[in-house]
C-alpha positions as CSV (number, residue, x, y, z in Angstrom):
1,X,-13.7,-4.8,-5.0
2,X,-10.2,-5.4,-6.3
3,X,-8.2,-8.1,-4.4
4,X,-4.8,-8.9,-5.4
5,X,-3.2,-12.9,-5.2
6,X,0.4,-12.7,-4.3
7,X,3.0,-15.4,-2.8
8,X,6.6,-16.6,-3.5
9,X,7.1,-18.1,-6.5
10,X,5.5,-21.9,-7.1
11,X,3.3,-21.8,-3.8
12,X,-0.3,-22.0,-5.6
13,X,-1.0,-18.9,-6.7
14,X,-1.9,-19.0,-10.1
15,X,-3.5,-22.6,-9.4
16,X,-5.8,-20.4,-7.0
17,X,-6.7,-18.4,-9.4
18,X,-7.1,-20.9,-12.3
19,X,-9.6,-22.6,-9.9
20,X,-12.1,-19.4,-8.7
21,X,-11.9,-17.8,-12.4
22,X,-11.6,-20.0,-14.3
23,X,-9.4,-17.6,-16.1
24,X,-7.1,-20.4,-17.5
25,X,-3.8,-18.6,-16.4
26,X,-0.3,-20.2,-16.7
27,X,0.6,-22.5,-14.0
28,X,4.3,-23.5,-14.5
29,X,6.6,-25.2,-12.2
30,X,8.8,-22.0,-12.2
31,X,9.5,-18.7,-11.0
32,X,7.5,-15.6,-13.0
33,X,5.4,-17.8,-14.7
34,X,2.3,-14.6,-14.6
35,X,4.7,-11.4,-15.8
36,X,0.9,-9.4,-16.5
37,X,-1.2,-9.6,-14.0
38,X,-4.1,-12.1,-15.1
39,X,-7.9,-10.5,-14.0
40,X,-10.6,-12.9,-13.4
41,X,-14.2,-11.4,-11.9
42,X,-15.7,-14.1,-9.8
43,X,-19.4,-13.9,-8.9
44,X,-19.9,-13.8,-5.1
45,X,-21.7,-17.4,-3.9
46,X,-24.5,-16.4,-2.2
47,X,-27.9,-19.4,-2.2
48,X,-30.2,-17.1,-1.2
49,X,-30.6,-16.0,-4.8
50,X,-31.4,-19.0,-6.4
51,X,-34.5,-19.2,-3.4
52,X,-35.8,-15.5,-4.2
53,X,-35.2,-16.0,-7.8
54,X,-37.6,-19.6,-7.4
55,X,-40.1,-17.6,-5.0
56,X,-40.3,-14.4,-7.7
57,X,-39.7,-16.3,-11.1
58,X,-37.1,-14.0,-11.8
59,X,-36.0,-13.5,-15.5
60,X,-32.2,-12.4,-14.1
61,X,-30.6,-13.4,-11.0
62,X,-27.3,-11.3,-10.7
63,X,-24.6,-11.8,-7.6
64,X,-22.7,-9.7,-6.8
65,X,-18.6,-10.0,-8.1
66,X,-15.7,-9.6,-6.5
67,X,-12.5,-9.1,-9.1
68,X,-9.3,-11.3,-8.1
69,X,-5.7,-10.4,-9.9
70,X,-3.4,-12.8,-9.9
71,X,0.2,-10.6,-9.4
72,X,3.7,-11.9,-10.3
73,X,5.3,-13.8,-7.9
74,X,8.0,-11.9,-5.6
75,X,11.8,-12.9,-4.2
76,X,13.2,-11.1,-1.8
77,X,14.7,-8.0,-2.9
78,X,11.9,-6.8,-5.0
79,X,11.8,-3.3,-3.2
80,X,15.1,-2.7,-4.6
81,X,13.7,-4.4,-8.4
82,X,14.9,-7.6,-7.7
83,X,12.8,-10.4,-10.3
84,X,10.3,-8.6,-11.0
85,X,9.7,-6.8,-8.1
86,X,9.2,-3.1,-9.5
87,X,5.8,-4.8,-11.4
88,X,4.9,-6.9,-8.6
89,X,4.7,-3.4,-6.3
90,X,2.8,-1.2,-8.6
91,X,0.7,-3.8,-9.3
92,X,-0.1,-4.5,-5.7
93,X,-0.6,-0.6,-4.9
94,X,-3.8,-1.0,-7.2
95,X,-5.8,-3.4,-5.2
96,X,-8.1,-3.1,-2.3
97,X,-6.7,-6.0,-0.4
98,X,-4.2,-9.0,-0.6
99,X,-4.7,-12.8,-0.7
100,X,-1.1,-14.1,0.6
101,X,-1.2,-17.8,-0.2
102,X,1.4,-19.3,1.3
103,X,2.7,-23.2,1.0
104,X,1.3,-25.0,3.7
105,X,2.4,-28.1,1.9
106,X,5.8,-30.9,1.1
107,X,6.1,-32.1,-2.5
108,X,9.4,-33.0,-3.8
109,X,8.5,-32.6,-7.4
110,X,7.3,-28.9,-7.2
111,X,10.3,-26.7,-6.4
112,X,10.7,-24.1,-3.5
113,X,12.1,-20.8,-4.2
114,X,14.3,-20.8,-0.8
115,X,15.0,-24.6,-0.9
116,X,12.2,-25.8,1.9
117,X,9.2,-25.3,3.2
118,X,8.6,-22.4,6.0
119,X,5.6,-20.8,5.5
120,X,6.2,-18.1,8.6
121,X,9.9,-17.6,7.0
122,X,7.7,-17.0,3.6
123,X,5.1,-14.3,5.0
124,X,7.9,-12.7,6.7
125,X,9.8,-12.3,3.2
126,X,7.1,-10.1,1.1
127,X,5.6,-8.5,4.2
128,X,9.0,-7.7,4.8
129,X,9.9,-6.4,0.7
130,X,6.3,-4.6,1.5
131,X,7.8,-3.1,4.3
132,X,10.4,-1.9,2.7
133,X,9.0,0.2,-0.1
134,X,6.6,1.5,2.4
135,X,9.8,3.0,4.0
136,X,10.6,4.6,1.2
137,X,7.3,5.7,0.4
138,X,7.2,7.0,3.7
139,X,9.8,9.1,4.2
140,X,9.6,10.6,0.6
141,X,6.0,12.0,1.9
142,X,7.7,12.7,5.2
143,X,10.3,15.4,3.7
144,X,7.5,16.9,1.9
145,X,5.6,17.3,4.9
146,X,8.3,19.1,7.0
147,X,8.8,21.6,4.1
148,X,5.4,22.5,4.5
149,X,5.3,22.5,8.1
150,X,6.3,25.5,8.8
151,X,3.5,27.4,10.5
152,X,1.0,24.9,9.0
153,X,-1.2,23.1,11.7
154,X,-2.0,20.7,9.4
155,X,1.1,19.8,7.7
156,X,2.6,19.7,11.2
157,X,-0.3,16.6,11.8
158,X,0.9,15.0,9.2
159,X,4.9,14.8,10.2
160,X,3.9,13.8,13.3
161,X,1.6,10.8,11.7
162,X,4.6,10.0,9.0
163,X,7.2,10.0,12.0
164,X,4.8,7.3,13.9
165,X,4.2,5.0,11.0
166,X,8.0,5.0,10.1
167,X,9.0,4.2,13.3
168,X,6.1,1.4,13.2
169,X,7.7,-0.1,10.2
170,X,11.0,0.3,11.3
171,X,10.2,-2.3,13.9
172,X,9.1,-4.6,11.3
173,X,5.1,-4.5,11.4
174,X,2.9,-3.2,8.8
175,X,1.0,-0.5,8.9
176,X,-2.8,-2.1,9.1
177,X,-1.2,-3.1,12.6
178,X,-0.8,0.5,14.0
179,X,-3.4,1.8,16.1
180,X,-4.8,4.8,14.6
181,X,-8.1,7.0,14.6
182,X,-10.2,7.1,12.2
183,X,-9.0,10.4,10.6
184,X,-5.7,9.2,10.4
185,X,-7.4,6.2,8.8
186,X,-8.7,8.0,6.5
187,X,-5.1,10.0,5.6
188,X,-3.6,6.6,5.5
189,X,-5.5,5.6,2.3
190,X,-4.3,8.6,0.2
191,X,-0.3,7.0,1.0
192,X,-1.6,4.3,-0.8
193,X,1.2,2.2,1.5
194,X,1.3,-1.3,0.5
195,X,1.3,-2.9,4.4
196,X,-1.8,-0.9,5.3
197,X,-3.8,-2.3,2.9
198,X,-6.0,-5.4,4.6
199,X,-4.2,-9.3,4.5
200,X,-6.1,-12.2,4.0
201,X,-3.5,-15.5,4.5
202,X,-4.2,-18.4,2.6
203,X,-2.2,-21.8,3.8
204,X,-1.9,-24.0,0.5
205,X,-2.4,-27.7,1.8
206,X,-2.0,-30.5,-0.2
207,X,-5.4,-32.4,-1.7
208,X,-5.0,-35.4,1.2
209,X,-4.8,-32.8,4.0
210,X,-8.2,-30.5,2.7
211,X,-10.1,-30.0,5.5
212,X,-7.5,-30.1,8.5
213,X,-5.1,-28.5,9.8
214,X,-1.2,-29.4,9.8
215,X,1.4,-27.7,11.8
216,X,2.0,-25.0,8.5
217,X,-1.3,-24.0,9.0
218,X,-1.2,-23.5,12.6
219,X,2.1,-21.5,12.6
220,X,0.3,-19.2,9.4
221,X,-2.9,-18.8,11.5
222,X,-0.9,-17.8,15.0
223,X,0.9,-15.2,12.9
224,X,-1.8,-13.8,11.2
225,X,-3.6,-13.5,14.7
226,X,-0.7,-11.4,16.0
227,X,-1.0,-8.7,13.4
228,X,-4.9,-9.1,13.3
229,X,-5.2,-10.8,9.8
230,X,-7.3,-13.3,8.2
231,X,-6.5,-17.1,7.7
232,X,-8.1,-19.6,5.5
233,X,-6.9,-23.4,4.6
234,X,-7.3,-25.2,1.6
235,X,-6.1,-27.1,-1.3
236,X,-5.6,-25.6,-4.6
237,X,-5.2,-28.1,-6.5
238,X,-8.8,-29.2,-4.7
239,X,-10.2,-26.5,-5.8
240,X,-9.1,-26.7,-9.2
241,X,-10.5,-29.6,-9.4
242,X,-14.0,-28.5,-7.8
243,X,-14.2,-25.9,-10.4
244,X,-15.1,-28.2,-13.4
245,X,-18.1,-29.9,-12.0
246,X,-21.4,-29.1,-11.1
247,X,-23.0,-27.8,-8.0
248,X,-24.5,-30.8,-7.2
249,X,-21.3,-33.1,-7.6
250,X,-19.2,-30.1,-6.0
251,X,-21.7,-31.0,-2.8
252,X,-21.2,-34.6,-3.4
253,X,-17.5,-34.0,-3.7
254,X,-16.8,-32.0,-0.7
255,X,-19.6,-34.0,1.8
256,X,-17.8,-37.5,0.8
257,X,-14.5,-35.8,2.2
258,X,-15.7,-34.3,5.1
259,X,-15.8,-30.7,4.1
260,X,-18.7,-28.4,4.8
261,X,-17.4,-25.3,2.1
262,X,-15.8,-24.6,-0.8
263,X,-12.2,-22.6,-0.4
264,X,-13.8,-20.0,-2.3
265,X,-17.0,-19.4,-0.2
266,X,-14.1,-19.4,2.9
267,X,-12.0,-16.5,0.6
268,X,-15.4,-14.7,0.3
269,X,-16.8,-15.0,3.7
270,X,-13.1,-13.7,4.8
271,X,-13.2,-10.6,2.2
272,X,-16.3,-9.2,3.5
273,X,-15.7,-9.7,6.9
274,X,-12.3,-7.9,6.5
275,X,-13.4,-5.6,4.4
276,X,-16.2,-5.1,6.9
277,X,-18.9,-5.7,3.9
278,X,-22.5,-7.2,3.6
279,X,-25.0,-7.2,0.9
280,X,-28.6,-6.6,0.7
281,X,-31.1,-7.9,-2.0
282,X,-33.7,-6.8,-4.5
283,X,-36.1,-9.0,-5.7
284,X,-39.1,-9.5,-8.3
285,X,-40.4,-10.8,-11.6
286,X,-37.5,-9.2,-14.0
287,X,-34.6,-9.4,-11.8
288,X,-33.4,-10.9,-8.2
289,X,-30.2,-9.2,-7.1
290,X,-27.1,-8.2,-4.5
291,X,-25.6,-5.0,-3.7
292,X,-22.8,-5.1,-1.8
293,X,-22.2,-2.1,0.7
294,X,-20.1,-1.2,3.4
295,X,-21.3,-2.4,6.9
296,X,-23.0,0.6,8.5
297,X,-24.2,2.1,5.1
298,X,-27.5,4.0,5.7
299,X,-30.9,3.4,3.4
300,X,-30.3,6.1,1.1
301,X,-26.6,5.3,0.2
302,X,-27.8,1.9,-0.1
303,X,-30.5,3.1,-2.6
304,X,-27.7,5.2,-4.5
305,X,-25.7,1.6,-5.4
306,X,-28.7,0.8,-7.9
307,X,-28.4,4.3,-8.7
308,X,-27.9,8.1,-8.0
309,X,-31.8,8.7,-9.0
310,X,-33.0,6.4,-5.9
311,X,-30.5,8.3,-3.7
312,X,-31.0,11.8,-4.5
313,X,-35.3,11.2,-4.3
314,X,-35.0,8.7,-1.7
315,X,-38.6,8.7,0.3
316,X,-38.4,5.6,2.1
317,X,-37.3,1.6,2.4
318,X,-39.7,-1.4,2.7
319,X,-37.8,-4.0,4.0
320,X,-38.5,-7.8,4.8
321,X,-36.1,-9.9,6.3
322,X,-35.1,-12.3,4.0
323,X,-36.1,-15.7,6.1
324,X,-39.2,-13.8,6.6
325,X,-40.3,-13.3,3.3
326,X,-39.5,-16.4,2.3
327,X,-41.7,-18.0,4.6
328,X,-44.4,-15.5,4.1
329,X,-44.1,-16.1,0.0
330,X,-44.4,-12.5,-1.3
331,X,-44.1,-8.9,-0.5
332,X,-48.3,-8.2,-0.5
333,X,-48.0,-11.4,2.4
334,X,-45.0,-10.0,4.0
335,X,-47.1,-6.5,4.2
336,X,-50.4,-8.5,5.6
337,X,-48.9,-10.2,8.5
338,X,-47.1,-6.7,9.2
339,X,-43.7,-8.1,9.0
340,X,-42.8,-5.7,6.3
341,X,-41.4,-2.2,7.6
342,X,-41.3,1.0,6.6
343,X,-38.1,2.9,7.1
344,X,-36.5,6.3,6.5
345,X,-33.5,8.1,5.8
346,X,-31.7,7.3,8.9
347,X,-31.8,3.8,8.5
348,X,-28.8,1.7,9.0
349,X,-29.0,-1.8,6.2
350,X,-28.9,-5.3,7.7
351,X,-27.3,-8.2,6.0
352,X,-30.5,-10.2,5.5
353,X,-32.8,-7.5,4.4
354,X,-34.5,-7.8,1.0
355,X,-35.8,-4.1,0.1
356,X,-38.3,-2.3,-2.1
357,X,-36.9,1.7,-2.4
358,X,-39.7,4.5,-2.8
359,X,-38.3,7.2,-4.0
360,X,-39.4,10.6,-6.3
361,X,-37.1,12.7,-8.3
């Protein structure tokens, strides 16, 4: 999973990025600082590893990733190649969702691209550039469609679908906003449009206000509500400074200031939710793993993530809860006090379940 870090110039993204990569990427107090996008692929947080990993005596314990990009930072104009808008668009057309950090912050020594701070006036600039290459996007695929239309039930669909989400962006929302079927869904991802893609808002506060909520914050969440987006707070600069230490003094860090998790374990909680994503875990002697899978993913496909072999022979799934097995201490226990269960092809995975896969090929 690909998730792309964009913002106005100086508002904390790169300093996000430096923090959950690690990456070491330029962080300058001026515009287009990160021309190339910088990649950094962060492993997923997850403790239940560490406990399977104890309980097994794993050799390997391996998370699952997620892969961040840290994208140029845009002004407005970009749709028409204003700063390095051309870039920051193709970019952006590559990633499976967007972290929007906006400044949710008031420093006179760091410099704002449009003079003060206004983090709704900020959101409402790129979604608003986004908007307007979606247009064009749009109505190039539109023209095509009515060419073909002619007699063509299917073509004739897709004006009609083209004609409703120009007319949606036309009123200034983005496309992830439109109500649509699941079909159309699915038509929708091969426009590869910038605004349908899913929006993740992430208010920048300063280190002294990590943890709470100022007015920015509030204005950014009550926006992001109305277009059925994500929000997270924190501090950046927090964060960057969370990222050097250990997990122990991280704990230490964040209890002695109130806070129960790290803005990174709120950025990946927020992914999968909006992504609509959960993982499941293998575990034993050589390794203790995730997979991450779509929420809803039956047995099988779950099986084919390890790999096409376990799919295409899949016989069956032994599954344990994971709180389960960990009080029960092993699989051959789990099995004893019945608590481990057998289950077939039309299975649909749970977030907790730790699983054995039987399959023959």
């Amino acid at each position: 999973m690909k998730l792309g870090i964009v913002g106005l110039p100086n508002v904390g993204k790169s300093t996000l990025f430096n923090a959950i990569t690690n990456a070491g990427a330029a962080a300058q107090n001026y515009p287009f600082c990160t021309i190339e996008p910088n990649v950094g692929v962060v492993a997923v947080p997850d403790e239940r590893l560490d406990k399977l990993a104890a309980l097994f005596n794993s050799k390997k314990v391996t998370p699952t990733t997620l892969e961040f990009v840290d994208i140029a930072g845009l002004v407005k104009g970009a749709s028409r190649g204003e700063g390095l808008g051309n870039k920051f668009l193709s970019h952006i057309r590559e990633v499976d969702a967007i972290v929007h950090v906006v400044r949710c912050f008031n420093d006179d020594n760091i410099t704002h691209v449009d003079g003060s701070v206004d983090p709704v006036r900020d959101i409402e600039t790129i979604n608003l550039e986004l908007i307007f290459a979606d247009l064009e996007t749009a109505d190039r695929r539109l023209q095509r469609a009515r060419t073909a239309a002619k007699g063509d039930k299917k073509a004739e669909d897709e004006v009609k679908l083209l004609e409703r989400i120009i007319k949606h962006l036309e009123e200034g929302k983005p496309v992830r906003s439109m109500p649509k079927s699941e079909e159309e869904e699915e038509k929708i991802k091969g426009y590869f449009l910038l605004t349908s893609k899913p929006m993740i808002y992430c208010a920048n506060v300063s280190e002294d206000e990590a943890g709470s909520e100022n007015d920015y914050v509030k204005a950014v969440r009550e926006y992001a509500l109305k277009e059925g987006s994500e929000t997270i707070a924190l501090s950046a600069r927090l964060e960057e400074e969370l990222a050097s230490l250990s997990e122990q003094e991280k704990y230490e860090f964040l209890s002695a200031l109130g806070i129960e998790r790290t803005g990174l374990n709120q950025l990946v909680s927020a992914c999968y939710k909006m992504l609509n994503l959960i993982s499941y875990l293998t575990a034993g002697e050589k390794e203790t793993r995730a997979w991450t899978i779509t929420k809803g993913t039956k047995a099988p496909q779950a099986a084919g993530k390890i790999h096409s072999d376990f799919e295409r022979g899949f016989i069956r799934a032994e599954i344990v809860d994971y709180e389960t097995l960990l009080e029960c201490g092993s699989f051959a226990a789990a099995k004893e006090k019945g608590k481990l269960r057998s289950e077939g092809k039309e299975y649909v995975m749970q977030e907790n379940d730790v699983v054995i896969f039987r399959f023959n090929v």
